[in-house]
TIVO-102447 format. One record per residue (C-alpha): residue in one letter; z, x, y. Coordinates in steps of 0.05 Angstrom, whole numbers, padded with zeros to 5 digits, always signed. Last residue first. Example, Ala and Ser with C-alpha at 12.3 -4.5 7.8 and 13.67 -1.06 7.14 Angstrom:
<sites>
s+00143+00273-00021;a+00156+00246-00090;
</sites>
This chain:
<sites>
x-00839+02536-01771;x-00843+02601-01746;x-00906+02611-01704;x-00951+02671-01722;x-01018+02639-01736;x-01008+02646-01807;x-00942+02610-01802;x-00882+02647-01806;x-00814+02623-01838;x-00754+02626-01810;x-00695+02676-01817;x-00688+02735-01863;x-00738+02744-01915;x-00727+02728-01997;x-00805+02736-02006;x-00849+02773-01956;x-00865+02740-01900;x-00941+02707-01904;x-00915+02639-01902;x-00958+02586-01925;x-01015+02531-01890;x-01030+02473-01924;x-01003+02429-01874;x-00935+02461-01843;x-00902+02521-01866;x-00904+02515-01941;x-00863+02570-01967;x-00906+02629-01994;x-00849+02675-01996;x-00889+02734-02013;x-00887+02781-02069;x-00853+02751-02123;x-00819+02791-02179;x-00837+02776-02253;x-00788+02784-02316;x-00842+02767-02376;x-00891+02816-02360;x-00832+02870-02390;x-00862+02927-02420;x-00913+02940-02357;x-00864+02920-02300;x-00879+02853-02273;x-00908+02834-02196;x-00917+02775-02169;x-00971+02745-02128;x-00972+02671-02123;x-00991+02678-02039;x-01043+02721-02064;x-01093+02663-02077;x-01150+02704-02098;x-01210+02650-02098;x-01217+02646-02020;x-01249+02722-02023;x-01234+02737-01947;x-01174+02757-01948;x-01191+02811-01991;x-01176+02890-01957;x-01105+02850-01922;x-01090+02821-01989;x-01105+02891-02030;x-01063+02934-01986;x-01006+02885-01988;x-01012+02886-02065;x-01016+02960-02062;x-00952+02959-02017;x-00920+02916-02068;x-00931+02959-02128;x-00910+03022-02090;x-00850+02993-02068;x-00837+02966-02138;x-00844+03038-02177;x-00882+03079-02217;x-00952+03066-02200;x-01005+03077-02257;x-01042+03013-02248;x-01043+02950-02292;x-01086+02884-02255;x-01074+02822-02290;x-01119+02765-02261;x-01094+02700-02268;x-01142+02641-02298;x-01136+02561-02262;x-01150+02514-02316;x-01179+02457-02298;x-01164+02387-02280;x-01141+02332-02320;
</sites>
């Protein structure tokens, strides 16, 4: 069995879903880099109601391990990381 993975919940004072999403944008294009964030599982809840969550991103496997970086319930196909639909 392996191990737990742990989610991180981070409140802020925003107000409403745009702003949520464009801080989580903001924060995945700041921390790429950290490998141990996997913001392709971000969602979004309201603070009285963590229950009801909203995705962020798609995260559709697009070929190998790679996921697409559109945000979730896009229009057409899918997009790699390097760009290419799949």
């Amino acid at each position: 069995m392996s191990a737990p993975r742990w989610i991180v919940h981070l409140p802020t004072t925003l107000t409403s879903l745009d702003e949520a999403i464009s801080l989580t944008v903001a924060l995945r294009n700041s921390l790429r880099h950290v490998t141990a964030i996997d913001f392709g599982e971000a969602t979004l809840s309201e603070e009285d109601r963590q229950f009801v969550r909203t995705r962020v991103w798609c995260d559709a496997r697009a070929s190998g391990s790679a996921r697409c970086l559109l945000r979730a319930d896009h229009d057409g196909p899918c997009t790699r990381p390097d760009g290419r639909s799949r």
